[in-house]
N, C-alpha and C positions, 0 to 999 in steps of 0.2 A: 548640585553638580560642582560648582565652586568650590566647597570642600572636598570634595573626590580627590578634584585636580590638586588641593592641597594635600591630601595627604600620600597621594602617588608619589608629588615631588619633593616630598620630605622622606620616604621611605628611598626613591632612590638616590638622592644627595647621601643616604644614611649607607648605603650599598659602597656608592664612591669611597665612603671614608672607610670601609671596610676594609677594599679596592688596597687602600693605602696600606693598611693593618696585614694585609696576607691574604686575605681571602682570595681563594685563584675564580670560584666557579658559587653560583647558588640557581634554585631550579625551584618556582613559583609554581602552589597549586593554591586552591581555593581557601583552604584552611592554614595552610602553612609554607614555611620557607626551608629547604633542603642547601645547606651553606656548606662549600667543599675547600677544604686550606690544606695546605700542606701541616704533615705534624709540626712541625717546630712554632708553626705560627699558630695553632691550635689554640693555647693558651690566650695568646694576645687576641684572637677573637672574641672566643668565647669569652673574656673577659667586656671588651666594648657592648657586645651583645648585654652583659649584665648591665654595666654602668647605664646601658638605656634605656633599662626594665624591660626586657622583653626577656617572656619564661620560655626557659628551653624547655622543649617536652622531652629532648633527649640529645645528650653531646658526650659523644663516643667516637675511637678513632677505628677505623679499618681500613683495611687493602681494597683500594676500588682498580683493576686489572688496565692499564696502561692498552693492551691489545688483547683485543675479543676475539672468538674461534667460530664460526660458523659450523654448526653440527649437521655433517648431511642427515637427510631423511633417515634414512637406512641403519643412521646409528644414534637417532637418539633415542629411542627406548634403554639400549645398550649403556649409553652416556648416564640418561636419569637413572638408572638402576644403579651405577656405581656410586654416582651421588647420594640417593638416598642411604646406602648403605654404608658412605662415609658420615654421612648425620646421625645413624644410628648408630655406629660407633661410639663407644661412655668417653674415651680420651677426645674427642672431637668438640671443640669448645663455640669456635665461628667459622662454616663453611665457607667458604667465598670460591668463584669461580668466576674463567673467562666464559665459559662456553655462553654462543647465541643461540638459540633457538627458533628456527620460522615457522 
């Protein structure tokens, strides 16, 4: 148990200094850490993250949508049909969207 409690509080002193670095946001699951920076500080993260051995499985930047859209009922078949058909689209590289879904 002792060691748990050490390594929680070394991971998040490690978070803090991140904190410092740019990191705005990170979202903990079982297996891994999902870290959100703004671009410009991108670099300087992923850079700490190296300097402390920890293997990126993957550090890429994209558009995460600032304000979400709630899709009524009635129109999300209509909604995911455009969307799929902008993914199948060949010039379509990273779809991103705000739309919510309930």
């Amino acid at each position: 148990k002792k060691e748990a409690e050490e390594k929680t509080k070394n991971v998040e002193e490690f978070f803090f200094q991140l904190l410092d670095k740019g990191m705005e946001d990170f979202e903990e699951t079982e297996e891994e850490y999902e870290i959100v920076t703004l671009q410009e500080n991108f670099e300087i993260v992923k850079e700490q993250l190296e300097k402390k051995g920890i293997s990126l499985k993957e550090a890429l930047i994209t558009y995460i949508p600032l304000n979400k859209v709630t899709v009524k009922k009635e129109n999300e078949e209509t909604t995911l049909k455009l969307l799929s058909a902008l993914e199948d689209y060949d010039d379509t590289q990273n779809l991103v969207t705000n739309a919510v879904f309930t």
